[in-house]
N, CA, C and O of each residue as an XYZ file, in Angstrom:
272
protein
N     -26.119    122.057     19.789
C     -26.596    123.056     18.871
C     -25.392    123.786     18.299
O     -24.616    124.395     19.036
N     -25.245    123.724     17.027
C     -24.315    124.582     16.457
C     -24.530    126.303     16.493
O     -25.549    126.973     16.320
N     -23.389    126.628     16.736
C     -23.360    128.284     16.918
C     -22.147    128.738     15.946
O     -21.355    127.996     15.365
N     -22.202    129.986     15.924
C     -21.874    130.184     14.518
C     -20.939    131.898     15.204
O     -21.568    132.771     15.803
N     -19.710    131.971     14.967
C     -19.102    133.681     15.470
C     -18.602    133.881     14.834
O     -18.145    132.985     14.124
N     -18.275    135.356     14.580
C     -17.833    135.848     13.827
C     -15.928    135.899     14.790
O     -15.776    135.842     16.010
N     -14.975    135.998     13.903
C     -13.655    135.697     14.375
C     -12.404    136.689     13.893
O     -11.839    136.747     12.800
N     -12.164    137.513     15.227
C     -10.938    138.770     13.945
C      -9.983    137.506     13.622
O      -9.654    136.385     14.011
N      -9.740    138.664     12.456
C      -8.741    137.641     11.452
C      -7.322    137.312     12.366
O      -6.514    136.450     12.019
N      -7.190    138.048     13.440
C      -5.453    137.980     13.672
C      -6.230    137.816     15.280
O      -5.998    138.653     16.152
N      -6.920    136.942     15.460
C      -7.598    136.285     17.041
C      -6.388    135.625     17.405
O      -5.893    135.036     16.444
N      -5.735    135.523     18.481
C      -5.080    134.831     19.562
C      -5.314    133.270     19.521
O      -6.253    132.841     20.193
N      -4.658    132.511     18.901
C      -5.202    131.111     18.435
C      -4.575    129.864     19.354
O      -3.751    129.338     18.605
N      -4.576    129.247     20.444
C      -3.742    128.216     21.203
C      -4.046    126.814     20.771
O      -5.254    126.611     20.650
N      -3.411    125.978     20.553
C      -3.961    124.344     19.666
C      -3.171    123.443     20.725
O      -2.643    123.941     21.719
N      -3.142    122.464     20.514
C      -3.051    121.266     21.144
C      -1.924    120.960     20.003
O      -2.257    121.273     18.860
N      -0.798    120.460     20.155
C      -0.253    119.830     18.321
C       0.615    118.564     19.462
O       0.604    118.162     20.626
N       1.274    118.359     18.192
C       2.468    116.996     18.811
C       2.768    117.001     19.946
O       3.482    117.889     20.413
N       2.267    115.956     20.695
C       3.074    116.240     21.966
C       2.012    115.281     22.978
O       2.140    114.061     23.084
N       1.303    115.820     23.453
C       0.624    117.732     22.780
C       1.239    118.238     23.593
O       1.949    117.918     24.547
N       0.747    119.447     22.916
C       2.119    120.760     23.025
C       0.936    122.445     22.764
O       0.260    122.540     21.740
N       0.925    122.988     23.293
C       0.528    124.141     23.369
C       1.122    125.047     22.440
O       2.041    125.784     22.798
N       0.573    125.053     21.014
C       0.957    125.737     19.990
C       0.431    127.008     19.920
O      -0.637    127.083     20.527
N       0.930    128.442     19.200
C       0.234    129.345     18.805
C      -0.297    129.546     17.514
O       0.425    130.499     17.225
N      -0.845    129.421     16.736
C      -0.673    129.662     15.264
C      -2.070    130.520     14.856
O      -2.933    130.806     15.686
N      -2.127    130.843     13.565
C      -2.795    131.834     13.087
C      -4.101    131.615     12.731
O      -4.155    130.499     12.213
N      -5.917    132.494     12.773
C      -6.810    131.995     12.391
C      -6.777    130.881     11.260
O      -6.983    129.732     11.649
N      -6.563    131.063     10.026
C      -6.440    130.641      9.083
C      -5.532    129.630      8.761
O      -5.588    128.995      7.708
N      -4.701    129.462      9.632
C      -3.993    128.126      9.663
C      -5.147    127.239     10.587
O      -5.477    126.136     10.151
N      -5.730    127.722     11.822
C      -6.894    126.548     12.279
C      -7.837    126.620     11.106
O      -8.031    125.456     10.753
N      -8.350    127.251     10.525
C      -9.222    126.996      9.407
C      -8.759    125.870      8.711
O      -9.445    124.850      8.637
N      -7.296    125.999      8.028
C      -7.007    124.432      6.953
C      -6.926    123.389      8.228
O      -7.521    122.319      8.094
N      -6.288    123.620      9.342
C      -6.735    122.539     10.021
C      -7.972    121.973     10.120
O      -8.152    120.855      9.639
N      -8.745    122.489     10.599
C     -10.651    121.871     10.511
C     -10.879    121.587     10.017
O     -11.770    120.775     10.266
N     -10.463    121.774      8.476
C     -11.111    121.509      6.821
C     -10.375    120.302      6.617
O     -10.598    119.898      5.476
N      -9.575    119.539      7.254
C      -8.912    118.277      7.190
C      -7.445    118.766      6.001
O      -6.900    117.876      5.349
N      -7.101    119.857      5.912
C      -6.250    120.554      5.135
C      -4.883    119.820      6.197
O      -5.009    119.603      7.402
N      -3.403    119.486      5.230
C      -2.457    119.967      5.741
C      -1.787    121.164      6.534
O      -2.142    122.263      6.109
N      -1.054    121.188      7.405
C      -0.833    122.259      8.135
C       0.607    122.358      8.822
O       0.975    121.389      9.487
N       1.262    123.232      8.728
C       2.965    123.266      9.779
C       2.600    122.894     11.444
O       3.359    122.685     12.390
N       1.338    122.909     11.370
C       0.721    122.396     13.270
C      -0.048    121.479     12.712
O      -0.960    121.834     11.966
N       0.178    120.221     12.965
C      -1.715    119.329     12.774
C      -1.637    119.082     14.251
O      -0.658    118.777     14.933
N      -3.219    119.338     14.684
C      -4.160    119.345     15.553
C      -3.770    117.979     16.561
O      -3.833    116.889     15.993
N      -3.415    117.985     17.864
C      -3.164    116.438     18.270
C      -4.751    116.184     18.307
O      -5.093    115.164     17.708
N      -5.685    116.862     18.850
C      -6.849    116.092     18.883
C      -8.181    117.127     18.033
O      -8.896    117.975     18.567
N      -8.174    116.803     16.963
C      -9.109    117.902     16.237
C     -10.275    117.731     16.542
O     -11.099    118.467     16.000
N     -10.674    116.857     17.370
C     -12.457    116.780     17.711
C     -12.469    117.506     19.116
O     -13.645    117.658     19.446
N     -11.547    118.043     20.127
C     -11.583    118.977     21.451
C     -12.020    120.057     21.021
O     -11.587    120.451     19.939
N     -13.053    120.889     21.778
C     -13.668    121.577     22.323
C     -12.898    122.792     22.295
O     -11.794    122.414     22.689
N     -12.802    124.312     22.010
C     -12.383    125.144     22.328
C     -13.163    126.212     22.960
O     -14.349    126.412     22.698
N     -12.214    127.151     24.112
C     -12.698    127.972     25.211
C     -12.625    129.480     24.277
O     -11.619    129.679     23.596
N     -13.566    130.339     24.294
C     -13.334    131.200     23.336
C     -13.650    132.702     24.123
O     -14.697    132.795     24.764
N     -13.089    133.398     24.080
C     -13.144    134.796     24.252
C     -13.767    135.855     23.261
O     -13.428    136.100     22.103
N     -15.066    136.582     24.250
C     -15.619    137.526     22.503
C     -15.946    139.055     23.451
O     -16.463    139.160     24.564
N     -15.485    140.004     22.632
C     -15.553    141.138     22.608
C     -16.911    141.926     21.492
O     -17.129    142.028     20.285
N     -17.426    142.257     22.518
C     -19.313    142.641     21.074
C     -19.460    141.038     20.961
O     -19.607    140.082     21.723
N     -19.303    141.353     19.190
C     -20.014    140.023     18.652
C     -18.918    139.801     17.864
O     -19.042    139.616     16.653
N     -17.692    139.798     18.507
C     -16.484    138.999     17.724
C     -15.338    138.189     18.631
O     -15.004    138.644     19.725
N     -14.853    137.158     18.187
C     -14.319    135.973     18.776
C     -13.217    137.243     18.431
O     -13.167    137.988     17.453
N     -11.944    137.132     20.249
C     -10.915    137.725     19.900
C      -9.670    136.727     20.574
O      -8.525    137.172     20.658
N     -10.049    135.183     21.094
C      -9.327    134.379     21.068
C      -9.829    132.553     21.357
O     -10.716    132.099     22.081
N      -8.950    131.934     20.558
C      -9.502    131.133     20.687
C      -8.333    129.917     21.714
O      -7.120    130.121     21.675
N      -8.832    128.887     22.443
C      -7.441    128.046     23.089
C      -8.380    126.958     23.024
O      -9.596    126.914     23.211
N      -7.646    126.216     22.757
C      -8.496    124.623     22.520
C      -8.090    123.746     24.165
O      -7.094    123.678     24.884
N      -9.715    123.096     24.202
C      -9.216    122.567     25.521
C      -8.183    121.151     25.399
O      -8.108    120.462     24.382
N      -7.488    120.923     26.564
C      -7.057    119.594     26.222
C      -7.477    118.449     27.302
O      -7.612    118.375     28.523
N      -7.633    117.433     25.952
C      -8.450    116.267     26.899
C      -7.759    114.911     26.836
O      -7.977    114.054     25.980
N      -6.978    114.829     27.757
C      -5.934    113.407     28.336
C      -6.572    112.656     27.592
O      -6.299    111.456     27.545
């Protein structure tokens, strides 16, 4: 079932990139990532799962899991 959060703009962002490698980078840089956009990080595995942290009803970090 798709779910849907709301996300501060400057959320705590952890990615998976080359390596993989435990990157930090900014909401909106994972946004052009997802959107199949170029990026200074591309995603080592853009279909993993991320663990998310929410404060109220707002995402205040996101870390993508990693899957060998």
């Amino acid at each position: 079932r798709l779910l849907t959060f709301r996300v501060r703009p400057r959320a705590h962002v952890t990615v998976m990139s080359r390596g993989p490698k435990a990157t930090s980078i900014t909401v909106a840089e994972l946004a052009r990532a997802l959107a199949g956009r170029q990026t200074a990080h591309p995603l080592w595995e853009p279909q993993a799962g991320y663990w998310i942290r929410v404060a109220g009803d707002t995402v205040v970090s996101l870390d993508q899991q990693y899957v060998p």
